[in-house]
Z-matrix of the N, CA and C atoms (Angstrom, degrees):
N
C 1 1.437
C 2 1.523 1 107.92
N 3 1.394 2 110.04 1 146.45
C 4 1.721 3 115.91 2 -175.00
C 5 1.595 4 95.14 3 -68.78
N 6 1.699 5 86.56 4 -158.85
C 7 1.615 6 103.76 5 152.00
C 8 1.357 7 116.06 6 -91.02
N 9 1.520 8 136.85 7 8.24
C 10 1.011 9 122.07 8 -151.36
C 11 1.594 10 69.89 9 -117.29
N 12 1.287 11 144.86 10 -36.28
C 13 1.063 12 129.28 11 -140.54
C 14 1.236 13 129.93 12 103.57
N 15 1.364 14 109.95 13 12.66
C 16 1.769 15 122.20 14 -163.61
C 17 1.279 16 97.39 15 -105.34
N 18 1.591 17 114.38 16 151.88
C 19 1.432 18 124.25 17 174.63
C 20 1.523 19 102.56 18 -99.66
N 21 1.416 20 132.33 19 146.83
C 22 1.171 21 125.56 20 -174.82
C 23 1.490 22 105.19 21 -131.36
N 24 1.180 23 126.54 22 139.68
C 25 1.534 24 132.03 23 167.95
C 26 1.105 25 137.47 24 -95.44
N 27 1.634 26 158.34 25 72.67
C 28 1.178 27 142.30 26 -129.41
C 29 1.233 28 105.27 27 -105.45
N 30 1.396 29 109.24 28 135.59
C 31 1.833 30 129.11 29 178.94
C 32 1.473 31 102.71 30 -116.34
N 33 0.965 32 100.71 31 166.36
C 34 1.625 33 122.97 32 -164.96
C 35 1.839 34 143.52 33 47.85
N 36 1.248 35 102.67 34 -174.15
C 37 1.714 36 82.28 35 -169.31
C 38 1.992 37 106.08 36 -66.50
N 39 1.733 38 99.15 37 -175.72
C 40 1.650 39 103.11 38 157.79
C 41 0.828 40 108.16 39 -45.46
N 42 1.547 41 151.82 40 -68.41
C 43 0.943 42 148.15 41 -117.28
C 44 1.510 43 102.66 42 -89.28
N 45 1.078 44 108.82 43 -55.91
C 46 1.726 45 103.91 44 -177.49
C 47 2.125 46 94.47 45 -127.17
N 48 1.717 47 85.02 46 133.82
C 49 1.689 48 81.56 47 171.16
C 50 1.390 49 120.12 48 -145.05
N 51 1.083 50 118.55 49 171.29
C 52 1.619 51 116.88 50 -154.78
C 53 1.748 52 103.32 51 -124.23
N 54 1.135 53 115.61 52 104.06
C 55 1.671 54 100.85 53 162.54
C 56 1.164 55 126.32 54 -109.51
N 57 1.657 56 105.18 55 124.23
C 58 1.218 57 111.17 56 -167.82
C 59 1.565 58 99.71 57 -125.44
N 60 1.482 59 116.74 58 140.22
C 61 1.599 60 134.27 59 169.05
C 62 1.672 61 110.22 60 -42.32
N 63 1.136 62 86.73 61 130.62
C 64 1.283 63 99.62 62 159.99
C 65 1.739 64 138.99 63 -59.05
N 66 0.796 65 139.39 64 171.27
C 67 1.579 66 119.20 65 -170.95
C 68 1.877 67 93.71 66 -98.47
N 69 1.462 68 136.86 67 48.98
C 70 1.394 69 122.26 68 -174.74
C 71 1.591 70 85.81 69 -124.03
N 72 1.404 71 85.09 70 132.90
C 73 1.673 72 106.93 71 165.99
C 74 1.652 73 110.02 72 -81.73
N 75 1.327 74 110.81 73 138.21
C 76 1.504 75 114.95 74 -175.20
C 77 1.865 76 98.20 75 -64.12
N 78 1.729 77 119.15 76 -35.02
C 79 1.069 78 115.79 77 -147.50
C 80 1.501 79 80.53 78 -121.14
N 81 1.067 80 134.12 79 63.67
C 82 1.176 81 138.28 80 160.33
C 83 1.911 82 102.96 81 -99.87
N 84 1.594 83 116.18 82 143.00
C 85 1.139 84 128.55 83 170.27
C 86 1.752 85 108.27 84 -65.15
N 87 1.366 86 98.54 85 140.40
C 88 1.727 87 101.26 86 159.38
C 89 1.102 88 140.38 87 -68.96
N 90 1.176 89 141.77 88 144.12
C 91 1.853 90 139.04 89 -175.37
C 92 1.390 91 101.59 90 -65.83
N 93 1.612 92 109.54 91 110.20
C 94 1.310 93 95.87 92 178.64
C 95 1.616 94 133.84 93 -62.58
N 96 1.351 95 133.10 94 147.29
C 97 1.253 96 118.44 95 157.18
C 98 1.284 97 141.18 96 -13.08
N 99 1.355 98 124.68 97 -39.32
C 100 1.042 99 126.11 98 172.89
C 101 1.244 100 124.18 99 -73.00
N 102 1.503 101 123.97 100 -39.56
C 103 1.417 102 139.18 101 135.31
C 104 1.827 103 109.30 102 -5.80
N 105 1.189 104 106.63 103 -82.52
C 106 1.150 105 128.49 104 -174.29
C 107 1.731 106 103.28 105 -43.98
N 108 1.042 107 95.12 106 -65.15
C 109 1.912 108 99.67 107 173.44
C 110 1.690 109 102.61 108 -49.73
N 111 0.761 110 117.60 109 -70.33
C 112 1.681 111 119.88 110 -163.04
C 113 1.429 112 95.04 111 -49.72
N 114 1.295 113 141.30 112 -65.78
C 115 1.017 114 155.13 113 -157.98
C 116 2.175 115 95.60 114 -57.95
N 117 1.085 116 99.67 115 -65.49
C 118 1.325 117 94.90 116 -179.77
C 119 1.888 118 127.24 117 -60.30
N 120 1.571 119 99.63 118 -24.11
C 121 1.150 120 123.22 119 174.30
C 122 1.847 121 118.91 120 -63.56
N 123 1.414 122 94.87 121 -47.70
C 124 1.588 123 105.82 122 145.46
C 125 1.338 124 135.73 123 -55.87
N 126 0.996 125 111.40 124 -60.93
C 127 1.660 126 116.67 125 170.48
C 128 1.391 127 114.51 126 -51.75
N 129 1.679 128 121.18 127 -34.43
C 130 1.439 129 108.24 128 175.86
C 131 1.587 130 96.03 129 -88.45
N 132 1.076 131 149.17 130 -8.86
C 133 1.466 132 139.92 131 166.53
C 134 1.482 133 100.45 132 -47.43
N 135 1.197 134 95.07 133 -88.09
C 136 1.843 135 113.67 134 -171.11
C 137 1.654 136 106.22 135 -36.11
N 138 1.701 137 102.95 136 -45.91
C 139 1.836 138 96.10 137 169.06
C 140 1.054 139 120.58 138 -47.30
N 141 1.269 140 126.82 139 -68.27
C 142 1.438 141 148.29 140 -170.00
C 143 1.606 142 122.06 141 -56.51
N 144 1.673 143 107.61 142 -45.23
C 145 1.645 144 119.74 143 -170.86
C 146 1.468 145 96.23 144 -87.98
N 147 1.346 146 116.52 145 -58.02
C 148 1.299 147 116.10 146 -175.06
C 149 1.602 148 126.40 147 -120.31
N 150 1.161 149 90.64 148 61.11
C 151 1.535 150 111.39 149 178.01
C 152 1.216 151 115.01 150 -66.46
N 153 1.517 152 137.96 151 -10.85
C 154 1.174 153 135.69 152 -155.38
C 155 1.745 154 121.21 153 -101.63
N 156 1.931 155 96.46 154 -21.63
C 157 1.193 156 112.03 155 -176.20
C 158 1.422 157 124.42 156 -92.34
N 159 1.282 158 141.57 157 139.25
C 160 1.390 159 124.51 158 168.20
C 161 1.384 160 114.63 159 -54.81
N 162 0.764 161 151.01 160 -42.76
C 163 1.697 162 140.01 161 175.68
C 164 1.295 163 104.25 162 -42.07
N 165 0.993 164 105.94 163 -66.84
C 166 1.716 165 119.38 164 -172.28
C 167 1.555 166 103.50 165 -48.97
N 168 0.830 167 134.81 166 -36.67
C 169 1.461 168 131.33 167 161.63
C 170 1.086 169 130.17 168 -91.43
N 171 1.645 170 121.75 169 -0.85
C 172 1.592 171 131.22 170 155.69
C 173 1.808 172 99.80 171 -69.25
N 174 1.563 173 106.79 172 -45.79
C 175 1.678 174 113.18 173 -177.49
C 176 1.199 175 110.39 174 -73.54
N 177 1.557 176 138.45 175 -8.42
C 178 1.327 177 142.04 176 144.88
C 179 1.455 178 127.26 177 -42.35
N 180 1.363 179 90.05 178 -53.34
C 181 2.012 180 114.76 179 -169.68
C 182 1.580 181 79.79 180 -58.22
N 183 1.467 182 116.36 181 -77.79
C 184 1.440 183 132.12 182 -137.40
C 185 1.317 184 102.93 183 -59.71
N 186 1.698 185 114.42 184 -37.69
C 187 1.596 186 104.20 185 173.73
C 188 1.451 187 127.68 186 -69.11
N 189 1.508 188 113.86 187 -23.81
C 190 1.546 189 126.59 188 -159.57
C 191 1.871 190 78.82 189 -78.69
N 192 1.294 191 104.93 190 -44.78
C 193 1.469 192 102.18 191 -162.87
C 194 1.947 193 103.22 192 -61.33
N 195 1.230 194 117.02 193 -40.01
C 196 1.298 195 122.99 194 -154.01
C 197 2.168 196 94.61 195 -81.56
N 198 1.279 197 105.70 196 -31.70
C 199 1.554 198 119.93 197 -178.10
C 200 1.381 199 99.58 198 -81.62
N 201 1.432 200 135.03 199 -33.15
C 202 1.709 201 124.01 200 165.70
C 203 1.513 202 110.12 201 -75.60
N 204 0.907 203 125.00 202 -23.14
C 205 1.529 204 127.45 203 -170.32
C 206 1.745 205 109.52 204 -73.33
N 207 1.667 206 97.55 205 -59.14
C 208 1.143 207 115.34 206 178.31
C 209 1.972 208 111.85 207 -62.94
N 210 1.165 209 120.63 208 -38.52
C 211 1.125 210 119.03 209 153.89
C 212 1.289 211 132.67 210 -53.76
N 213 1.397 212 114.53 211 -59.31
C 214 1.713 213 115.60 212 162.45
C 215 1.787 214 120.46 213 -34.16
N 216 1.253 215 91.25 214 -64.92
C 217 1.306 216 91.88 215 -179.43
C 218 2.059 217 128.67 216 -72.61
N 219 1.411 218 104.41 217 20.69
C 220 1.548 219 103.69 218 -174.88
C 221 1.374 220 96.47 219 -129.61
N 222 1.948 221 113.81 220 14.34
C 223 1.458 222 126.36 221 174.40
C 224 1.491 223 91.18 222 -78.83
């Protein structure tokens, strides 16, 4: 993050590079809490009921990933 508060993304090689903004609005609303619950509430479903299958633990990864993301960003 800058000083301004901006998230930045970098493309291309060392040699030459490009920073371009991220798609986050400064004045964008936060994921509410409840969000956050449901979302995790799922992820331990699919852990717990169907723990046995690979999907079910590809849909593990993707939620833990989608519930840190969404958390990070409503810091």
């Amino acid at each position: 993050m800058n000083s301004r508060g901006m998230n930045f993304t970098i493309i291309g090689s060392k040699s030459r590079l490009n920073y371009q903004p991220l798609n986050h609005s400064r004045n964008s609303a936060p994921v509410p809490a409840a969000s956050l619950t449901l979302l995790s509430l799922l992820t331990t479903y699919f852990v717990v009921v169907h723990a046995s299958t690979l999907s079910s633990l590809a849909l593990y990864i993707a939620l833990s990933d989608l519930i840190r993301a969404c958390h990070i960003d409503t810091k």
